[in-house]
C-alpha positions as CSV (number, residue, x, y, z in Angstrom):
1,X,29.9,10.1,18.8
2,X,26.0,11.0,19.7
3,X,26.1,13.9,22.6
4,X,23.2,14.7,22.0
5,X,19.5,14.9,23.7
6,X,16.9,13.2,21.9
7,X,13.3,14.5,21.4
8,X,10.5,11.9,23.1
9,X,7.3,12.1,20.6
10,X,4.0,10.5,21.1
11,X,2.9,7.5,19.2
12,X,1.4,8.7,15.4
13,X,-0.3,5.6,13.3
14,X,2.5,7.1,10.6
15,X,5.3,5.5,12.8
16,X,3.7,2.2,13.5
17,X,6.6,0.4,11.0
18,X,9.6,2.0,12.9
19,X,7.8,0.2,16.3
20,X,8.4,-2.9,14.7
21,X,11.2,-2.4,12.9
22,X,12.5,-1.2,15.8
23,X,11.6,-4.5,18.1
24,X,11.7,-7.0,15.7
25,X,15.4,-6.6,15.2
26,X,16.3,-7.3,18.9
27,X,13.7,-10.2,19.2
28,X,14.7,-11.7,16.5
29,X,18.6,-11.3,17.5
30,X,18.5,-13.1,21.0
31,X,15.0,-14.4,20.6
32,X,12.6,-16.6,18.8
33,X,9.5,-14.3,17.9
34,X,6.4,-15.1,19.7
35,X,3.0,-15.0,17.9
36,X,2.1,-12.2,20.8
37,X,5.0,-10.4,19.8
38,X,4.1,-9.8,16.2
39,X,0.3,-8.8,16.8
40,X,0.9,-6.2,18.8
41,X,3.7,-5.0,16.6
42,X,1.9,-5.2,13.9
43,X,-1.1,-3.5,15.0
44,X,0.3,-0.8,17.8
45,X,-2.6,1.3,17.9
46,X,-5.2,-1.6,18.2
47,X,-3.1,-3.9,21.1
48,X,-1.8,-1.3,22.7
49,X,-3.3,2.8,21.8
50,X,-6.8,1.4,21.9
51,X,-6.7,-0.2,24.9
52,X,-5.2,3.0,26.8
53,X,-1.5,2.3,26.6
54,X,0.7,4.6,25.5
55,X,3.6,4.9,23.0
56,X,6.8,7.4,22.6
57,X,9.4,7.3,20.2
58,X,13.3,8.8,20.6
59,X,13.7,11.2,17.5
60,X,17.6,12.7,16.9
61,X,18.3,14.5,13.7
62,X,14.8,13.5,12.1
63,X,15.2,9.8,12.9
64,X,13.4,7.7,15.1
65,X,16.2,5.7,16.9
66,X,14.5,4.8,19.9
67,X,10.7,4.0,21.6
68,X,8.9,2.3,24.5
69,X,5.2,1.6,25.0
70,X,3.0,1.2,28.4
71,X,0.4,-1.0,27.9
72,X,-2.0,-1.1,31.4
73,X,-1.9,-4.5,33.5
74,X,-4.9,-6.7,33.5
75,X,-5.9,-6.9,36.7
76,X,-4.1,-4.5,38.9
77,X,-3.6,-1.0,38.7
78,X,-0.2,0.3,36.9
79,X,1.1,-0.3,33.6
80,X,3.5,-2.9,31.7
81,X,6.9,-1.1,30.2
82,X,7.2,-3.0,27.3
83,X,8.8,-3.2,23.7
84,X,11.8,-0.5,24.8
85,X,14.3,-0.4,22.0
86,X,17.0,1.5,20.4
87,X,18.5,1.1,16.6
88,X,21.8,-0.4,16.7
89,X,23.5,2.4,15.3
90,X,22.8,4.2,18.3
91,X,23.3,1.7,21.4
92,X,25.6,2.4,23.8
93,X,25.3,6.4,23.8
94,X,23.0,6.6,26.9
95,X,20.0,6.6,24.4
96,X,18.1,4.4,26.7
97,X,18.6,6.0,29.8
98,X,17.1,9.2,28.0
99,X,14.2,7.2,27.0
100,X,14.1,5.6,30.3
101,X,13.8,8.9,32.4
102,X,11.2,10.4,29.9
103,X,9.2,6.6,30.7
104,X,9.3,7.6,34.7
105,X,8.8,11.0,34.5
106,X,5.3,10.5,31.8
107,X,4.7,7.6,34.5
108,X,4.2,9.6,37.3
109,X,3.5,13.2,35.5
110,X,0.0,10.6,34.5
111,X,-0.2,9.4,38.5
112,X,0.6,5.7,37.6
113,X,0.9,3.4,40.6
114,X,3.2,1.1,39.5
115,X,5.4,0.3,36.8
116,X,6.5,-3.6,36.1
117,X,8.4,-5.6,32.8
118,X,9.3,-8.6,31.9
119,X,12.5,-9.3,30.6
120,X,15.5,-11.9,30.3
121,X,18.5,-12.1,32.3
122,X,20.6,-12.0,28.8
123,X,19.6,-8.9,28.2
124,X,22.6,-7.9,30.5
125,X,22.9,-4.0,29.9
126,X,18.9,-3.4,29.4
127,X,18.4,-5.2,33.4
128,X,21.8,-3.3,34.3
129,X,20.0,-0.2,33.0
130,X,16.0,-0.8,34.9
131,X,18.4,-1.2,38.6
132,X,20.0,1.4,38.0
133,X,16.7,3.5,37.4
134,X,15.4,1.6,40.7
135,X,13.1,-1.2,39.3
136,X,13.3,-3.9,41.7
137,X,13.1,-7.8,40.5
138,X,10.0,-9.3,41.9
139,X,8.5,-12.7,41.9
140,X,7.9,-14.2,38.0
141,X,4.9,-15.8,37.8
142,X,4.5,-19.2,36.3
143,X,2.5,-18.1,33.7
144,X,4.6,-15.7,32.2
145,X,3.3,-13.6,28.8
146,X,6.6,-14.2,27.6
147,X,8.0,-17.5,27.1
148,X,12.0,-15.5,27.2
149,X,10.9,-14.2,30.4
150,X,12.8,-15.5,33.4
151,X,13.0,-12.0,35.4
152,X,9.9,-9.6,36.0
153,X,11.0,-6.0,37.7
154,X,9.0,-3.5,39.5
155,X,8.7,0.2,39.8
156,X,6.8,1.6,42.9
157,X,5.4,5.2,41.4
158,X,4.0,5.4,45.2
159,X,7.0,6.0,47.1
């Protein structure tokens, strides 16, 4: 059993293969992989870093079992909570919430306005876990990024 508190570390070009490793194992389990998907995988620090997102990663015992990235939204202020994942080994010990807190917390530590995801209602504990937090489900666009898509959630920073 895991008690214990995991370390949140910035994004380092070094880690850029756990990122995918990391989110390429749950897309590929309940998902077909999107060409979108695998470029900004692949390249981390050019789709996301360079752009003036953000990446952490959940480190226990010298492993990286967990991360999340922000990327900023297009045409609105806030940012996009995106590719959050933790290795299988480790699901189910509150390893996401951890990672989820440290998300909010950076979020309004850097004065975001608004957090938002996308995500798919089979994802049961991961859309369990966002409520919980207090991301509210708003309206999904037609044009989704994400073909799996079929819930996008909010998170006022403002309040």
């Amino acid at each position: 059993m895991i008690n214990s508190t995991i370390k949140i570390i910035p994004f380092d070009p070094k880690l850029s293969q756990q990122f995918y490793d990391l989110n390429i194992e749950w897309l590929e389990r309940y998902f077909i992989i999107e060409d979108y998907d695998r470029a900004v995988l692949s390249q981390p620090q050019k789709y996301i870093i360079d752009k003036g997102g953000f990446i952490f990663f959940g480190l226990l015992n010298h492993n990286i079992i967990g991360t999340y990235a922000f990327m900023p939204l297009k045409n609105e202020p806030g940012f996009e909570l995106t590719k959050m994942s933790v290795a299988p080994d480790y699901r189910g010990f509150k390893i996401g919430q951890q990672l989820l807190t440290h998300c909010i917390a950076f979020a309004k530590q850097q004065n975001f306005k608004k957090l938002l995801l996308y995500s798919s209602t089979k994802l049961e504990n991961a859309i369990y876990l966002y409520r919980k937090f207090g991301f509210e489900e708003v309206v999904l666009e037609a044009d989704s990024p994400y073909q799996r898509a079929d819930i996008k959630m909010e998170y006022d920073l403002n309040v």
